[in-house]
N, CA, C and O atoms as CSV, one atom per row, in Angstrom:
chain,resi,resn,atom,element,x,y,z
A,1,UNK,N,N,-25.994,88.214,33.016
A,1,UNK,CA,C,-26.070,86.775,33.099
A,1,UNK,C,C,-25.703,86.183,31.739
A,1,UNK,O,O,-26.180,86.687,30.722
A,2,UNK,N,N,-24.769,84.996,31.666
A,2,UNK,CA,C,-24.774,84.189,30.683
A,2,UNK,C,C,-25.252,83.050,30.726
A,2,UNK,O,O,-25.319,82.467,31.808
A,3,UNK,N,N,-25.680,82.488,29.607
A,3,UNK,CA,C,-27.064,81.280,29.193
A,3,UNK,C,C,-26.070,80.359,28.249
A,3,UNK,O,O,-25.146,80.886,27.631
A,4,UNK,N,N,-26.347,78.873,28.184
A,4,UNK,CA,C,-26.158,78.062,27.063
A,4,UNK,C,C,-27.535,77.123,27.249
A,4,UNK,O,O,-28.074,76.859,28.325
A,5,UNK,N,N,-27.976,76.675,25.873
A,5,UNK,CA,C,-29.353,76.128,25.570
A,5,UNK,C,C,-28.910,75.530,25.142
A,5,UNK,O,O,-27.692,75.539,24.961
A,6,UNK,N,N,-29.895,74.498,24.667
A,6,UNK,CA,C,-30.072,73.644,24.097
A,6,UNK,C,C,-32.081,73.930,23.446
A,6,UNK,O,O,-33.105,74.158,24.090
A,7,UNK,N,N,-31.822,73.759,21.917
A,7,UNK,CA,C,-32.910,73.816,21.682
A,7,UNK,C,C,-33.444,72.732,20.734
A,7,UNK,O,O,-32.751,72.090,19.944
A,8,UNK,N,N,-34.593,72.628,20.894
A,8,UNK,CA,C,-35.159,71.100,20.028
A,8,UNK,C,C,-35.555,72.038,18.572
A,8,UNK,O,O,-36.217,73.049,18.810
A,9,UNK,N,N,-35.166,71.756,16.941
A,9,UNK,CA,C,-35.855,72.620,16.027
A,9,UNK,C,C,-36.616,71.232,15.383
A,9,UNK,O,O,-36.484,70.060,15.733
A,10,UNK,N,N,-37.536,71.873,14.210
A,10,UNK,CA,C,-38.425,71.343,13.701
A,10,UNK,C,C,-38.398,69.869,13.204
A,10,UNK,O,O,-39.122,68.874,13.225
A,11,UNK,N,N,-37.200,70.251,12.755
A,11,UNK,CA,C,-36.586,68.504,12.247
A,11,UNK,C,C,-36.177,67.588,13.663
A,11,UNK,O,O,-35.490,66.586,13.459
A,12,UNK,N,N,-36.539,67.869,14.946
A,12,UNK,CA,C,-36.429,67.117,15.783
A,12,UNK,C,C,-34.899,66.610,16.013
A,12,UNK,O,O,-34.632,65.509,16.493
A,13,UNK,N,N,-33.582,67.917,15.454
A,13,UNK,CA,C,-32.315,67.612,15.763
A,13,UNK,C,C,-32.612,68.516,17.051
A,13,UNK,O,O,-33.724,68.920,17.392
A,14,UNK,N,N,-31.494,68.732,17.643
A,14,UNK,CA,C,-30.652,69.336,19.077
A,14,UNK,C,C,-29.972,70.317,18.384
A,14,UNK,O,O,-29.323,70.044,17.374
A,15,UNK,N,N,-30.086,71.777,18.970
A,15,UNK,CA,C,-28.679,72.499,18.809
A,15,UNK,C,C,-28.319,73.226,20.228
A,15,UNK,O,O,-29.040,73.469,21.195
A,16,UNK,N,N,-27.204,73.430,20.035
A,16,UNK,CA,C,-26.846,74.345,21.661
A,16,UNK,C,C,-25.997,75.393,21.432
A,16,UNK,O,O,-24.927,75.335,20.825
A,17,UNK,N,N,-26.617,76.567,22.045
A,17,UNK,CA,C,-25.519,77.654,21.593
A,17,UNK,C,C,-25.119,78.402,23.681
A,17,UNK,O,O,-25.361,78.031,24.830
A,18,UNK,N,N,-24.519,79.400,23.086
A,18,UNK,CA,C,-24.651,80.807,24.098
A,18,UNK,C,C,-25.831,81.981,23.410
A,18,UNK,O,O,-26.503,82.114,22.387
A,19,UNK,N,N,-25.578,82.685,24.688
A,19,UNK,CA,C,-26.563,84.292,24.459
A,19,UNK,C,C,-26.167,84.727,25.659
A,19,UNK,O,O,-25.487,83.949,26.327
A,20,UNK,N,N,-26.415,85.741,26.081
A,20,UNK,CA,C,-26.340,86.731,27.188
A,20,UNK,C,C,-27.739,87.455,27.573
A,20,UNK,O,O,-27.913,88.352,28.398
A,21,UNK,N,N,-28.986,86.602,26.478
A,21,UNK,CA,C,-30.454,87.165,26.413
A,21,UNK,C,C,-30.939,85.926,25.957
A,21,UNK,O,O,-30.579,85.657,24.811
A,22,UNK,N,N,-31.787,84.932,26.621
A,22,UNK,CA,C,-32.037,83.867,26.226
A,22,UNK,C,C,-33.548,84.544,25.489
A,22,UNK,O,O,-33.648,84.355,24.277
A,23,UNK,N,N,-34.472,85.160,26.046
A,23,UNK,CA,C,-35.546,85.267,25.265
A,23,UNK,C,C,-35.350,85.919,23.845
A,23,UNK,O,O,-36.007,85.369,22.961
A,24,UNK,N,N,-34.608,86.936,23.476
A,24,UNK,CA,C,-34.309,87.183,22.120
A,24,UNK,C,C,-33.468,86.250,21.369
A,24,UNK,O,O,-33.533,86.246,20.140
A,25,UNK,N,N,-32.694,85.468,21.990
A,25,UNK,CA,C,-31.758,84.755,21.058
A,25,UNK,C,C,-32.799,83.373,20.404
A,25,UNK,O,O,-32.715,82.911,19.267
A,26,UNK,N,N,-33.884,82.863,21.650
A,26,UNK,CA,C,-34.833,82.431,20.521
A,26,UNK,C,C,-35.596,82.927,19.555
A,26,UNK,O,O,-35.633,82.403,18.442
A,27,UNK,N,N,-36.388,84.146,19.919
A,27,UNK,CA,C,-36.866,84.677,19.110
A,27,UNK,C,C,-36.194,85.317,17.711
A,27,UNK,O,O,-36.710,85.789,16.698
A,28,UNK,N,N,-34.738,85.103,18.147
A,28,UNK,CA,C,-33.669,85.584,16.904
A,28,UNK,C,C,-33.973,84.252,15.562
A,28,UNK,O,O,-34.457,84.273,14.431
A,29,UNK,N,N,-33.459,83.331,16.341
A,29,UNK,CA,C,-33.945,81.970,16.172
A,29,UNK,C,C,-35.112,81.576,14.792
A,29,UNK,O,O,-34.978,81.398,13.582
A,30,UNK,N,N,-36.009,81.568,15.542
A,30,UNK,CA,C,-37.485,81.560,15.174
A,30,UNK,C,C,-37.238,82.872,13.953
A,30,UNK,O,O,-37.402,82.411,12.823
A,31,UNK,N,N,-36.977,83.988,13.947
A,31,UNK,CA,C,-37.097,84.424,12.628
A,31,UNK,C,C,-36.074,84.126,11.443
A,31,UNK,O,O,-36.058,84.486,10.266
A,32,UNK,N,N,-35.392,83.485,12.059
A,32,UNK,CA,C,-34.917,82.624,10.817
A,32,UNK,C,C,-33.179,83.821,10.736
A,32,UNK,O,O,-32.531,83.839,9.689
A,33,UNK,N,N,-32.839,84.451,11.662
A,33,UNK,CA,C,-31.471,85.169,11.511
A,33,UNK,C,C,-30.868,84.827,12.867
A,33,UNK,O,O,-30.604,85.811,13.557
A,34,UNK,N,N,-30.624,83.752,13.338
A,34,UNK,CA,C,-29.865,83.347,14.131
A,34,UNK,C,C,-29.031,82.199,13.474
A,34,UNK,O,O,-28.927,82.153,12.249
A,35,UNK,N,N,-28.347,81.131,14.406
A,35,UNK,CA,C,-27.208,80.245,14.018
A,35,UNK,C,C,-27.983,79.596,12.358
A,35,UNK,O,O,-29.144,79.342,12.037
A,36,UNK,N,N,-26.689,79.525,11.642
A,36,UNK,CA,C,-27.105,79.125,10.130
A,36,UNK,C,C,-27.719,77.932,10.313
A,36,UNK,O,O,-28.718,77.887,9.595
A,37,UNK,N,N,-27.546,76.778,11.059
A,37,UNK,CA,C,-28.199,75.732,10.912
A,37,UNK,C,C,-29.453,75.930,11.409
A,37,UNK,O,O,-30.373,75.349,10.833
A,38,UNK,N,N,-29.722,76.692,12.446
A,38,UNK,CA,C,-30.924,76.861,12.250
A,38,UNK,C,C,-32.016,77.479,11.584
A,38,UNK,O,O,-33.190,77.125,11.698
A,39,UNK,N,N,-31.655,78.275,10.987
A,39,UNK,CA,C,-32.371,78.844,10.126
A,39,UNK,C,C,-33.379,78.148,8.815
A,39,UNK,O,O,-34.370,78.783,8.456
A,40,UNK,N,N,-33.078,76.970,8.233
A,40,UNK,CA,C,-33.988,76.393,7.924
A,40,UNK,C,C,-34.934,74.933,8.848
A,40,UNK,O,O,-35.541,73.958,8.404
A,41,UNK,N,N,-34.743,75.273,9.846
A,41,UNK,CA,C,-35.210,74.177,11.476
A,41,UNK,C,C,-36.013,74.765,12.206
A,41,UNK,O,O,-36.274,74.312,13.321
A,42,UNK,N,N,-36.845,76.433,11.517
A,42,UNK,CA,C,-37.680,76.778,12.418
A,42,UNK,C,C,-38.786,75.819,12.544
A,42,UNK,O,O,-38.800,74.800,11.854
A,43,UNK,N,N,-39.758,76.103,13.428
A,43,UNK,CA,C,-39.550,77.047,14.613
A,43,UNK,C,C,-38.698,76.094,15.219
A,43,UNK,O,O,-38.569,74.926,14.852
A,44,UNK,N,N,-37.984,76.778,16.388
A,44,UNK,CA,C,-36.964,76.104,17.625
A,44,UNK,C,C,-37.615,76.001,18.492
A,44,UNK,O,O,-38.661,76.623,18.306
A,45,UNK,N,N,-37.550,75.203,20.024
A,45,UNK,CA,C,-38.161,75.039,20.975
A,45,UNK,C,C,-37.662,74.952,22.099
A,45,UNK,O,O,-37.830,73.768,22.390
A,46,UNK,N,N,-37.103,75.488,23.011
A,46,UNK,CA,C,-36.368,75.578,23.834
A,46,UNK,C,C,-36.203,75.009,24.772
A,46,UNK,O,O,-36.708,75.697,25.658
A,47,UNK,N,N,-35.718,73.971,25.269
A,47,UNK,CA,C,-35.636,72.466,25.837
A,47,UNK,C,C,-34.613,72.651,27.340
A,47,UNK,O,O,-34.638,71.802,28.231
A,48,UNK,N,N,-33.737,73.920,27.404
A,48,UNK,CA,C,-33.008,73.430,28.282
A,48,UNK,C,C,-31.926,74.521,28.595
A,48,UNK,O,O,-31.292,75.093,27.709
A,49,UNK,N,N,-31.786,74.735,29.811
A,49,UNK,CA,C,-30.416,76.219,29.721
A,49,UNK,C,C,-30.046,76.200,30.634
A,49,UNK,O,O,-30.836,75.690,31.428
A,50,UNK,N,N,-28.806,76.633,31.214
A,50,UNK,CA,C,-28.264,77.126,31.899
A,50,UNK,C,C,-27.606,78.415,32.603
A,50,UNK,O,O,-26.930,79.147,31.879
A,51,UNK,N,N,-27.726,78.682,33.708
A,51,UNK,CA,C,-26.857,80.567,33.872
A,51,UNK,C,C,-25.980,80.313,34.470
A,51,UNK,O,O,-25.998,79.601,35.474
A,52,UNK,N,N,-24.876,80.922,33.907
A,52,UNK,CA,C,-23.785,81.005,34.508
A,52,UNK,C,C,-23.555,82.968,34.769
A,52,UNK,O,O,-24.213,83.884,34.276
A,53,UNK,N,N,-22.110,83.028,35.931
A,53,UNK,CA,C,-22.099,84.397,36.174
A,53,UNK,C,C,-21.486,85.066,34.854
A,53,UNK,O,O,-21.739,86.210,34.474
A,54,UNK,N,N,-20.576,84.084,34.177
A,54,UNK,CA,C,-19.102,84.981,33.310
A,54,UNK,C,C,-19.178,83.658,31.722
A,54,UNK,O,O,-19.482,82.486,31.500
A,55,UNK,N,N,-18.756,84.677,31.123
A,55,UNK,CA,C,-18.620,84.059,29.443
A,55,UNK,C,C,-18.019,83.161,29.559
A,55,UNK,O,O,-18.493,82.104,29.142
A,56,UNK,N,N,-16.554,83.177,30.251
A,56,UNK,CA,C,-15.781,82.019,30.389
A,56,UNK,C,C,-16.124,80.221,30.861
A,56,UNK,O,O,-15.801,79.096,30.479
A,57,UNK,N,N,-16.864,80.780,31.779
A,57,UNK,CA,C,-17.595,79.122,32.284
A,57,UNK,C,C,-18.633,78.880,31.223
A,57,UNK,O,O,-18.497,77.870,30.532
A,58,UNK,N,N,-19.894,79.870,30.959
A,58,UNK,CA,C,-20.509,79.668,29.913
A,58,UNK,C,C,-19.920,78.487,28.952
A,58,UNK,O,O,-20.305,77.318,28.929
A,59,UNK,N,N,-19.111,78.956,28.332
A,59,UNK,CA,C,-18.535,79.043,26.727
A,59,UNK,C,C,-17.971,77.621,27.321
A,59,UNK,O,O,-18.404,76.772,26.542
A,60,UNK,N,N,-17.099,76.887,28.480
A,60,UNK,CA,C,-16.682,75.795,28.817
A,60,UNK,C,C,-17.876,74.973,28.458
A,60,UNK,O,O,-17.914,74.106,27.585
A,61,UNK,N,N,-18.704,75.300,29.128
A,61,UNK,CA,C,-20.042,74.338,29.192
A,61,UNK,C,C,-20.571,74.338,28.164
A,61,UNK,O,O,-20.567,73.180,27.747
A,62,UNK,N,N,-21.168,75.164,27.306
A,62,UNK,CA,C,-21.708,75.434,26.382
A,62,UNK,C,C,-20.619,73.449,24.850
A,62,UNK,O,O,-21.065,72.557,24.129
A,63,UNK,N,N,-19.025,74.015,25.356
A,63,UNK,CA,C,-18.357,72.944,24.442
A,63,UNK,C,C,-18.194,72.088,25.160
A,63,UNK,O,O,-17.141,71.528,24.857
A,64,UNK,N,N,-18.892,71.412,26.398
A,64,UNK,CA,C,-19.010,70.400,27.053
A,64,UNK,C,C,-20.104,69.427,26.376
A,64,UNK,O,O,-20.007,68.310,25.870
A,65,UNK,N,N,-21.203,70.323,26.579
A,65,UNK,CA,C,-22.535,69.813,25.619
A,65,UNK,C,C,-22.152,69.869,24.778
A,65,UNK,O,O,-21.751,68.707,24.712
A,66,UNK,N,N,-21.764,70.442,23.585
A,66,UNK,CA,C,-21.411,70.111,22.295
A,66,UNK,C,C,-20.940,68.819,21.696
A,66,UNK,O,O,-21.286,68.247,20.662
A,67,UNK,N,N,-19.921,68.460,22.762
A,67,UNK,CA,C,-19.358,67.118,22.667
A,67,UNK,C,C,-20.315,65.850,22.490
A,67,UNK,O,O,-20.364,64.879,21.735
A,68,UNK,N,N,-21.252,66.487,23.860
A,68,UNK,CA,C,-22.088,65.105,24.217
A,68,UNK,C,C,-22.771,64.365,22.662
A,68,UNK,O,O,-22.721,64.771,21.502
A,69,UNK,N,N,-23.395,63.130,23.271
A,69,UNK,CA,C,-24.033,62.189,22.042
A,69,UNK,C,C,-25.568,62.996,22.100
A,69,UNK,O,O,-25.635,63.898,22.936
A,70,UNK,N,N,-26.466,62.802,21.493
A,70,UNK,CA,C,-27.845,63.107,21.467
A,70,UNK,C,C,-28.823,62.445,22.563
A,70,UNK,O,O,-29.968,62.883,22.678
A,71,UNK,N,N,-28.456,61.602,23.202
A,71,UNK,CA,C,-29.336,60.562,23.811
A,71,UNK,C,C,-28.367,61.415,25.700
A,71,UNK,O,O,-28.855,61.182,26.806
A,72,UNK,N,N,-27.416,62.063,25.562
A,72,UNK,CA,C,-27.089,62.786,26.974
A,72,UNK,C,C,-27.327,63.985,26.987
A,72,UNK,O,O,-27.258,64.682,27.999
A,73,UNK,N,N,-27.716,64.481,25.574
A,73,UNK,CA,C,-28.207,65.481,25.897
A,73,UNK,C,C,-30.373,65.363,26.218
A,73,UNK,O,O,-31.099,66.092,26.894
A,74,UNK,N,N,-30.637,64.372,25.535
A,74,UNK,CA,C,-32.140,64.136,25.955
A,74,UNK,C,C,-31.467,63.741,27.343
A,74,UNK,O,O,-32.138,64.558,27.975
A,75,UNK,N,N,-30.778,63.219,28.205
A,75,UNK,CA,C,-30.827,62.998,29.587
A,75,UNK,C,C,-30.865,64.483,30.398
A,75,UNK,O,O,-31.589,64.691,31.372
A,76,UNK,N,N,-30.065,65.342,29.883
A,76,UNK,CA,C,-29.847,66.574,30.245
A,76,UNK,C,C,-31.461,66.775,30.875
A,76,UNK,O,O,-31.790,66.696,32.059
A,77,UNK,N,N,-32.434,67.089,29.566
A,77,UNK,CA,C,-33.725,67.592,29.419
A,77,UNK,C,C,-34.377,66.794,30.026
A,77,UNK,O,O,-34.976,67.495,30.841
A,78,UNK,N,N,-34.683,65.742,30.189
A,78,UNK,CA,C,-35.517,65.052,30.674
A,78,UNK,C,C,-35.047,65.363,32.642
A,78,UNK,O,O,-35.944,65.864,33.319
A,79,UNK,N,N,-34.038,65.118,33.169
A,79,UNK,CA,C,-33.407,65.553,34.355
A,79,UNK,C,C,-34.191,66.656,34.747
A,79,UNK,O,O,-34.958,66.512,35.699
A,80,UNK,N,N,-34.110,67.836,34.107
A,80,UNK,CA,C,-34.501,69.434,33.899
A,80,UNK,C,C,-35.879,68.904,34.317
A,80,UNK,O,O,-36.317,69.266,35.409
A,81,UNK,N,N,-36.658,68.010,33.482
A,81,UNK,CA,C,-38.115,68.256,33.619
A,81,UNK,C,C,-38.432,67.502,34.571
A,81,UNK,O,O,-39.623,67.788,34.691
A,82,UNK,N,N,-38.265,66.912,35.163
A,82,UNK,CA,C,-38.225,65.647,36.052
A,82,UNK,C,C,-37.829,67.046,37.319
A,82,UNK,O,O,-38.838,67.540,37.822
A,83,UNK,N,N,-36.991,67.407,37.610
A,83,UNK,CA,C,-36.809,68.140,38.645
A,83,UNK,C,C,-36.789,69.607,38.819
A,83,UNK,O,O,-36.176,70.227,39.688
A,84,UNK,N,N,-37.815,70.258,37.534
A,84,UNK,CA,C,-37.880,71.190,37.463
A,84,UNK,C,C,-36.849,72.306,37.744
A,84,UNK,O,O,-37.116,73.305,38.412
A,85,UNK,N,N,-35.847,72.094,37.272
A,85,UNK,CA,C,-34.510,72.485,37.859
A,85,UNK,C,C,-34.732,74.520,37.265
A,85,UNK,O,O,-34.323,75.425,37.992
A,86,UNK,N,N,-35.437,74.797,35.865
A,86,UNK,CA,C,-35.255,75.659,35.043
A,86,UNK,C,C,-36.803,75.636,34.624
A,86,UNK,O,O,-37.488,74.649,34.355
A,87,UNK,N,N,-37.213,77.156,34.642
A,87,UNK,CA,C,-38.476,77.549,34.333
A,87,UNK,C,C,-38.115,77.842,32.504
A,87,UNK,O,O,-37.368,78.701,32.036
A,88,UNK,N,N,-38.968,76.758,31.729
A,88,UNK,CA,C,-38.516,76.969,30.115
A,88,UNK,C,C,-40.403,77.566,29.842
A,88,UNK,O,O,-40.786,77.911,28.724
């Protein structure tokens, strides 16, 4: 399975990556040797994901969200929680 997140870190920015292991790639996260920006934004909090079957759609989506403003990606999350779409 492939995953793209979105995670809330300490400073209350947004980041969104891929993984192919969503529970280690936070916990990668959180020790401070995952994506460089996060690394001084621990802890991370994990707000939001998706599975896809193949890297390729992943990785589309993954630079779909990237694009977005901050206030569509809080729509994203709030959607998610509102309809429980994803067990976080």
């Amino acid at each position: 399975m492939h995953y793209i997140y979105i995670v809330e870190c300490s400073d209350k920015s947004l980041y969104t990556g891929y993984t192919r292991d969503l529970e280690k790639r936070i916990k990668t996260h959180n020790e401070k040797k995952g994506a460089k920006y996060t690394r001084g934004r621990t802890p991370v909090v994990l707000k939001y994901y998706e599975e896809f079957d193949n890297k390729s759609d992943a990785m589309k989506r993954e630079a779909q969200i990237k694009k977005l403003r901050r206030h569509k990606k809080e729509q994203l999350i709030e959607l998610n929680a509102k309809n429980k779409l994803y067990k976080l």
